[in-house]
C-alpha positions in Angstrom: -25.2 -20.5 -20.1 -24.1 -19.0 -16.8 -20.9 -20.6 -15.1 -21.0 -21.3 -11.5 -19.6 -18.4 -9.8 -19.5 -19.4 -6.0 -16.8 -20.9 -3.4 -15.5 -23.0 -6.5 -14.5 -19.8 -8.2 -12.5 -18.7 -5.3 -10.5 -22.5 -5.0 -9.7 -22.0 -8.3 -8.4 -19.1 -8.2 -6.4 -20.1 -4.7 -4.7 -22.9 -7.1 -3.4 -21.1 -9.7 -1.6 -18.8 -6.5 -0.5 -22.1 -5.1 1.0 -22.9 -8.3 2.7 -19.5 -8.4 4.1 -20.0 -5.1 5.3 -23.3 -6.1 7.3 -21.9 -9.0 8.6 -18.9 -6.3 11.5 -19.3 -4.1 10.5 -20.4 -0.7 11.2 -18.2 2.2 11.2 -18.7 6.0 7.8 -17.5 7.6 7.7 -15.9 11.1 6.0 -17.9 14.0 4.2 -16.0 16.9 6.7 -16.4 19.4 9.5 -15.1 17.5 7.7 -12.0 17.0 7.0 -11.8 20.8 10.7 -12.3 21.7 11.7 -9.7 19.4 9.1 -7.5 20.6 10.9 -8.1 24.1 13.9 -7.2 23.1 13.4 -4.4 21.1 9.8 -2.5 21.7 10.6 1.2 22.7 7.6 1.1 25.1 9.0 -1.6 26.9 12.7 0.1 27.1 11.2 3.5 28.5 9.1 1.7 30.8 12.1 -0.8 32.0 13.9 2.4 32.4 11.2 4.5 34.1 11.3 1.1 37.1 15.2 1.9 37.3 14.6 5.3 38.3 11.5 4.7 40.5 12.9 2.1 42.5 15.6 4.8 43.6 13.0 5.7 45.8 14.2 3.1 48.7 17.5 3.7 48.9 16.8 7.7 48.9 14.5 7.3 51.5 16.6 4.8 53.9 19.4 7.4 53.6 17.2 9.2 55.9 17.4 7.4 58.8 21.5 6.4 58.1 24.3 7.9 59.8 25.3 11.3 58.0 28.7 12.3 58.0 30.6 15.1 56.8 33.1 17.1 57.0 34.5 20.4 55.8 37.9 22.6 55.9 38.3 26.3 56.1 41.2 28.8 55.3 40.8 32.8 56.2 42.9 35.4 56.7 42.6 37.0 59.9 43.7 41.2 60.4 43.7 42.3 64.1 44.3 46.3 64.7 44.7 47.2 68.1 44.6 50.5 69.2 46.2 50.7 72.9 49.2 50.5 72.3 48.4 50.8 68.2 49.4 47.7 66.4 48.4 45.8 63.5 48.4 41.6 63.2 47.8 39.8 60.0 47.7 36.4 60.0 46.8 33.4 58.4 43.7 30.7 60.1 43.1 27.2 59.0 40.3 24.8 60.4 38.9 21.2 59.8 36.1 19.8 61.0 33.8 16.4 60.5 30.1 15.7 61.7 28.5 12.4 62.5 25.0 12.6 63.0 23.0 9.6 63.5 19.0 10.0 63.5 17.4 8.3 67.0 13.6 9.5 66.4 12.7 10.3 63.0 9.0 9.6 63.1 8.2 11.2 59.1 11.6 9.7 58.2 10.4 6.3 59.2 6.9 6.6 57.0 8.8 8.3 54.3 10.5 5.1 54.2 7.6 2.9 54.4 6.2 5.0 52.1 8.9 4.2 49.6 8.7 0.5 49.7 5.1 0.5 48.9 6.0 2.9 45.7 8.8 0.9 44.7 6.3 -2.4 44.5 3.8 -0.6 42.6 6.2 0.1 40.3 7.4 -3.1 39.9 3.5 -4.4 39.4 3.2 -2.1 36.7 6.3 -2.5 35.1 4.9 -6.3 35.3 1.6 -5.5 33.5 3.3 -3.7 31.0 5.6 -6.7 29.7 2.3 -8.5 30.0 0.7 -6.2 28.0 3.3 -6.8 25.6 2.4 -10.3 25.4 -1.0 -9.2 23.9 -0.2 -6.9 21.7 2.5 -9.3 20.2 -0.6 -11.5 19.5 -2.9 -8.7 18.4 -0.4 -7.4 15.7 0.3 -10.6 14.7 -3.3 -11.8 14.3 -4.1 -8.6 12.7 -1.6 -9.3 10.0 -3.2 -12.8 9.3 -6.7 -11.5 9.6 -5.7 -8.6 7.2 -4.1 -11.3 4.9 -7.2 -13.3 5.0 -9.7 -10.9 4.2 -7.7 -9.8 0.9 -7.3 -13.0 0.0 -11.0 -13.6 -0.3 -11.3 -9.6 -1.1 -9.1 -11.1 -4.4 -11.6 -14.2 -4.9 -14.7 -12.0 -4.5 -13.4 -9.8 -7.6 -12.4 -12.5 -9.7 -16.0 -13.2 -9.7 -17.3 -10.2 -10.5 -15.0 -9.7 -13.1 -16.0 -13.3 -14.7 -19.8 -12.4 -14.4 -18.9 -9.3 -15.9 -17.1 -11.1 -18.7 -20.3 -13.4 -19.0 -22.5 -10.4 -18.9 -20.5 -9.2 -21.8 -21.5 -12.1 -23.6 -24.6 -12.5 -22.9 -25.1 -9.5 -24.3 -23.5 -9.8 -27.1 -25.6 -12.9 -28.3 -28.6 -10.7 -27.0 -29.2 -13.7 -23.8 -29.4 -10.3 -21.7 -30.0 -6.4 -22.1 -27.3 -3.7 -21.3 -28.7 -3.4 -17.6 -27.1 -6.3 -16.9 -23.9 -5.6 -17.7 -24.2 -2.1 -15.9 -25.1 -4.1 -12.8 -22.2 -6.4 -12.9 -19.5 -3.5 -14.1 -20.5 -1.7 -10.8 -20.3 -4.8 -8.7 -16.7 -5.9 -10.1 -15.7 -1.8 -9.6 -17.0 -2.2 -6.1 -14.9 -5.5 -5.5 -11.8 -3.8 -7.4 -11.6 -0.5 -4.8 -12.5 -3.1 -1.9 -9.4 -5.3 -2.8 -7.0 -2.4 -2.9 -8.3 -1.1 0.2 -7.7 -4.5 1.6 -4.1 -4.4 0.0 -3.6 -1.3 2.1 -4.6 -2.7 5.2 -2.3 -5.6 5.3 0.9 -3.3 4.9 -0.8 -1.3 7.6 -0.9 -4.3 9.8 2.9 -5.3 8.5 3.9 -1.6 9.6 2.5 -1.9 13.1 4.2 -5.4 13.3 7.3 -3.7 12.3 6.9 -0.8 14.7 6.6 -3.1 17.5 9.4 -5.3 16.9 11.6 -3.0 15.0 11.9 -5.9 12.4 11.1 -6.6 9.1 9.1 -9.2 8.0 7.4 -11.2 4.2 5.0 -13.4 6.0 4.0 -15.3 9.0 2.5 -18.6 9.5 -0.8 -18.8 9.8 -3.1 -20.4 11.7 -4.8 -23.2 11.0 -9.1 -23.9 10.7 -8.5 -27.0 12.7 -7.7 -24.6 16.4 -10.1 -25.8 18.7 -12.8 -23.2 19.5 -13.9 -24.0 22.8 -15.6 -22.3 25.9 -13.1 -20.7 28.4 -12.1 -22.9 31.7 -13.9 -22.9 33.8 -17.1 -21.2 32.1 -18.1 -19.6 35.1 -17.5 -15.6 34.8 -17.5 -15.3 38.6 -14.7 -17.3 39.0 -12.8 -15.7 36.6 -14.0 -12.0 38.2 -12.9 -13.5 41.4 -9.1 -14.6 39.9 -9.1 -10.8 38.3 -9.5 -9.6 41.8 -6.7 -11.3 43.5 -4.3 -11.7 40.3 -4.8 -8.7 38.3 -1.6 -6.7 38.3 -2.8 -3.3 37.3 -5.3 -3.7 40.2 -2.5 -5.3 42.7 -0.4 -2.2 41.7 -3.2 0.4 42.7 -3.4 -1.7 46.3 0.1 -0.4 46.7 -0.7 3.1 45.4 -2.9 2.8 48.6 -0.4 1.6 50.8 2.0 4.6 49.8 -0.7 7.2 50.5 -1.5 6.3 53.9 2.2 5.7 54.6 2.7 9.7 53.3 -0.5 10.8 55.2 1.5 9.1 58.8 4.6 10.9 57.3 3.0 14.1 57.1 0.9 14.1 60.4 4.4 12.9 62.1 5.7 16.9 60.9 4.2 17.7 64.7 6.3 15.1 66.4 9.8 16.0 68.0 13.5 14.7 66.6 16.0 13.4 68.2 19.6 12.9 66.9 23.1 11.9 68.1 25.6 14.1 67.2 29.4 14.1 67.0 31.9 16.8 66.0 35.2 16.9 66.2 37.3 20.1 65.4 41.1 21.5 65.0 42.4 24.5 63.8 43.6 28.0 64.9 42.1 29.6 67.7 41.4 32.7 65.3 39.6 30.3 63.0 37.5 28.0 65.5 36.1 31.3 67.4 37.8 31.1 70.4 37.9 34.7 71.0 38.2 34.7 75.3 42.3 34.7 75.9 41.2 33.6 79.4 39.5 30.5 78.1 41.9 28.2 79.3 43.3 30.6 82.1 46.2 32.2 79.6 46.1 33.8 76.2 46.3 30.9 73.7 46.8 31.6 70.0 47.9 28.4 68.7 46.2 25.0 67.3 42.7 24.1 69.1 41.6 20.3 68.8 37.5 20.0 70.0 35.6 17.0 70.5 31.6 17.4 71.0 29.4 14.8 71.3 25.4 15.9 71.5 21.9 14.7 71.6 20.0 17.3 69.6 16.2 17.6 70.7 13.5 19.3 68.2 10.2 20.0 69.2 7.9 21.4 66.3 5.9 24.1 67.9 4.8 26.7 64.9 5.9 26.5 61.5 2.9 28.8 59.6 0.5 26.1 59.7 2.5 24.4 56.8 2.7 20.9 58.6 -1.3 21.0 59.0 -1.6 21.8 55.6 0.4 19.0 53.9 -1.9 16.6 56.6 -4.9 17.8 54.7 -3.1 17.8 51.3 -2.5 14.1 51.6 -5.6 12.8 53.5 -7.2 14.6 50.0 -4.6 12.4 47.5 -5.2 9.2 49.8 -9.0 9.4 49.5 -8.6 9.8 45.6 -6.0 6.7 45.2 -8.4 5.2 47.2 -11.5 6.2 44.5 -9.1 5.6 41.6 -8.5 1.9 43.3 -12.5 1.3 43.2 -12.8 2.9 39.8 -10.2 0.1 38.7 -11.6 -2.6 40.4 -15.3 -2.4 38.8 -13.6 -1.4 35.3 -11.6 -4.7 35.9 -15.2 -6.3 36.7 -17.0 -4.9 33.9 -13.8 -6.0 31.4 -13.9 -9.8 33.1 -17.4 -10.2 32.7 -17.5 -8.5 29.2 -15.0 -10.6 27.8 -16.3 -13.9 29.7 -19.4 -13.2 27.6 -17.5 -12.8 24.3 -15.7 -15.8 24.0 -18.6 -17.6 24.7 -20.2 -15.7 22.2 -17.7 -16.1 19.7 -17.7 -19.6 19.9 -20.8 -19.9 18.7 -20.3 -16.9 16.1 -17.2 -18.9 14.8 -20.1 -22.2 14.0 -23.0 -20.1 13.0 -20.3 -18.0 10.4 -19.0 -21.1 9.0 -22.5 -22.3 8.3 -23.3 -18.7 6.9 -20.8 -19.8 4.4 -22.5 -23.4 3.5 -25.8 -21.9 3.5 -24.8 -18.6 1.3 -22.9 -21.3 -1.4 -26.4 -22.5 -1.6 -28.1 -19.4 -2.2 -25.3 -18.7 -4.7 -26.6 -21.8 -6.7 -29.9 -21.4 -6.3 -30.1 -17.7 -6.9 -27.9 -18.7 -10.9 -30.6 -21.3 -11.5 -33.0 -19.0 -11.0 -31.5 -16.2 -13.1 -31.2 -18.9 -15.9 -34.8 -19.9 -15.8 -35.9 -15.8 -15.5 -37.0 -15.8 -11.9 -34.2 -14.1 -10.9 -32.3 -11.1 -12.3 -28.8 -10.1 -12.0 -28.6 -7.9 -9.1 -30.0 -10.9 -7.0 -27.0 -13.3 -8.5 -24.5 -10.1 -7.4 -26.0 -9.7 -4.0 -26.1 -13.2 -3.2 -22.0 -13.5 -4.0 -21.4 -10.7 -2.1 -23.2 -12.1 0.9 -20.7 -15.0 0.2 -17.9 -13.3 0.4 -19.2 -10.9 3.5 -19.8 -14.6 5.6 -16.5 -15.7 4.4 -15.1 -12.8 5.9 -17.2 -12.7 9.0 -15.7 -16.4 9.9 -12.4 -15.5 9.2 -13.2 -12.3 11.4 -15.1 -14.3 14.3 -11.7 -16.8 14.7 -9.4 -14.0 15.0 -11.9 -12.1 17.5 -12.0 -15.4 19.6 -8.0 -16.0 19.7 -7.3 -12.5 20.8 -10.7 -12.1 23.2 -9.2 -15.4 25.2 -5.9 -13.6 25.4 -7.5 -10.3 26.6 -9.7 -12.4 29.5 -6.5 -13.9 30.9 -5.4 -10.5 30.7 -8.0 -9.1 32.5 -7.7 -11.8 34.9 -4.0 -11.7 35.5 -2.9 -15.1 34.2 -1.8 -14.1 30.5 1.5 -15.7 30.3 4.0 -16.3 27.5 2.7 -19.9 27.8 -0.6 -19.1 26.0 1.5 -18.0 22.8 3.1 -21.6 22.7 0.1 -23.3 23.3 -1.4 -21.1 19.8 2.0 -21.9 18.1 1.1 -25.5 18.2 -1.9 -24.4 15.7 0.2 -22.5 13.5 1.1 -23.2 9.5 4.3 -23.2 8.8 3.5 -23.0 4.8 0.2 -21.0 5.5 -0.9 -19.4 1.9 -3.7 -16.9 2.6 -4.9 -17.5 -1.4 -5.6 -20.8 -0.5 -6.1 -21.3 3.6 -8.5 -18.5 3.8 -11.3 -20.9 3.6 -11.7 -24.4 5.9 -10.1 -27.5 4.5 -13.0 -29.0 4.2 -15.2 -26.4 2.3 -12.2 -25.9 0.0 -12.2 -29.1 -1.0 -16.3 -29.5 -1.2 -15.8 -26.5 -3.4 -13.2 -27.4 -5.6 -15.1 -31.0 -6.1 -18.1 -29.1 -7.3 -15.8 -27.0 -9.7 -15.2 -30.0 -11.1 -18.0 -31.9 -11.3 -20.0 -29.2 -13.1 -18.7 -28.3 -16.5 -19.4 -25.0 -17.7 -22.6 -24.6 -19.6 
């Protein structure tokens, strides 16, 4: 007779792991935060984008300079050849000047927006250097979760062949005592070849998800702890998505950051339009050098001819009035008041995708709440079709593809629980996210959930249906 091939199956096979891990030298398991501190210190993304701040925020600085006191200062050496013809004479002779020039802007309207200008860029950058190590606090928990969710779905991959391959086996012998024609065995060959490629696909996907942990973090790990069936799965707080659209608005930082971009374009447009206005600056100069060298060509200039060392002192205000320039200045006024009204348009494209993402992701946590209960009954209610679908293949109201397609819908619900937790740990940490209050805080609070000697072979499945499962394994002997 047919042995039970359902959840108990899969808890026995999750023992006999245990019982090899027992025997196997015990090694440390990464926790979620250490692999977000890691990712801190070492992500590339986050270096190039610390990096790209450092530069932008040379903005300020640069533009201050502009409105500073300027000074320089200079030195020249010539040889000067004088040929006189009445009476005919030749002079050589060597010239040597220094000067210095302090300027000091007074009215420097586009200097002034330039700088204004600068401070909003330099905050912008700072808000989205912000969202990007916030970023990094989701993607931490994504890769991390991946790997468990990837871990999870081989181990039951693993239990969903190992049943195959024992109906197989008991197809075989059916068979053989002629319980059962060759159909049957067909059937159940393709369903355990089926389970075999699906488990080595899933064996692929968890290095994949160990490779992306490692390109992240730039570390190696064996295994992480896991998280446990017992993490609460509640609605967010407050379940209201309007007050969480409202928080996005105001706390956002990708959307703060484009409020700047804002602030930089008008600042730029008042820089522009302020080409038309005049300049004023203070000037002071102070010569010495030969009078060859500093120009002073007039031998009468102080009442005598004077070929020696000339000291001059100037001090100026220089006026500037813009009057034509090509129609360059009206130009760049158009340019910007066409780059402020598309920040502007980018802004409001932002602000509804941020909406839209809010209220999305309100909507699936909620939703996965209830897809985390309705899954783990799937898996109660598919045991019992399991049963009830062997009975019936015992008794000759059922055939054998109905006994393989109600295990695989076993296995598919166990997976599809296992699925709908992960979804609703990392769908909470995208709507804080979205919202602006994602924090390094909501990894601590999931650490408190985590496994320290998590076993994916045997936690893949709820305490409590485990248990119910391995009960019923051995309560029923094999007939």
């Amino acid at each position: 007779m047919l042995r039970k091939l359902s959840l108990a199956l899969a808890v026995s096979c999750a023992s006999n792991g245990m019982a090899w891990a027992a025997e196997a030298p015990l090694t440390t398991k990464t926790d979620l935060v250490s692999v977000y501190q890691e990712a801190v210190d070492n992500n590339a993304d986050l270096a190039a984008a610390r990096a790209q701040y450092g530069a932008q925020k040379e903005v300020v600085p640069q533009a201050r300079a502009g409105l500073l006191p300027n000074l320089s200062g200079g030195a020249e050496v010539a040889n000067v050849r004088t040929d006189i013809d009445q009476p005919a004479a030749v002079a050589n002779r060597s010239a040597r000047s220094y000067q210095a020039t302090l300027s000091q802007p007074l009215f420097r309207a586009d200097r002034w927006f330039q700088f204004q200008a600068a401070k909003s860029v330099n905050e912008q950058a700072a808000l989205q250097l912000s969202a990007t190590e916030q970023n990094m606090i989701l993607q931490s928990a994504e890769s991390y979760f991946n790997v468990l969710r990837s871990q999870d779905n081989l181990a039951s991959t693993k239990a969903e062949e190992a049943a195959f391959k024992r109906q197989l086996d008991q197809s075989n012998e059916r068979f053989d005592v002629g319980l059962s024609d060759k159909t049957d065995v067909l059937q159940s060959q393709a369903s355990y070849d089926t389970a075999r490629a699906n488990r080595i696909l899933a064996q692929r996907q968890v290095e994949d998800a160990f490779e992306a942990l490692i390109t992240l973090t730039n570390r190696q790990y064996n295994s992480l702890q896991g998280i446990v069936h017992t993490l609460p799965i509640l609605p967010p707080t407050p379940n209201d998505a309007k007050a969480w659209v409202d928080t996005a608005a105001k706390q956002n930082l990708n959307l703060l950051a484009s409020n700047y971009a804002v602030d930089a374009a008008e600042d730029t447009l008042r820089q522009r339009k302020a080409g038309h206005a005049p300049t004023l600056d203070a000037v002071a100069r102070y010569e010495k050098g030969d009078n060859d060298a500093l120009g002073f060509s007039n031998p009468n200039a102080f009442g005598r001819a004077y070929s020696g060392d000339v000291e001059q002192r100037t001090l100026a205000l220089q006026l500037n009035i813009p009057i034509f320039s090509g129609g360059l200045t009206s130009s760049q006024v158009r340019e910007s008041y066409s780059q402020l009204t598309q920040t502007e348009q980018q802004r409001e494209g932002l602000r509804r995708q941020v909406v839209e993402n809010t209220r999305n992701l309100h909507r699936a946590v909620n939703t996965d709440v209830e897809q985390v209960q309705a899954r783990r009954q799937s898996i109660i209610s598919n045991q019992s079709a399991v049963e009830a679908t062997e009975i019936g293949y015992q008794v000759g109201t059922r055939n054998i593809v109905d006994v393989l397609d109600a295990q695989r819908q076993l296995y598919t619900s166990v997976r599809n629980y296992n699925n709908a937790r992960y979804d609703y740990i990392l769908d909470n940490l995208r709507l804080k996210q979205a919202a602006g209050t994602l924090s390094p805080a909501d990894l601590q609070d999931l650490s408190r959930y985590l496994k320290p000697d998590y076993n994916p072979d045997r936690d893949f499945l709820p305490p409590d249906l485990a248990q119910a499962a391995s009960q019923q394994l051995r309560s029923r002997p094999a007939q």
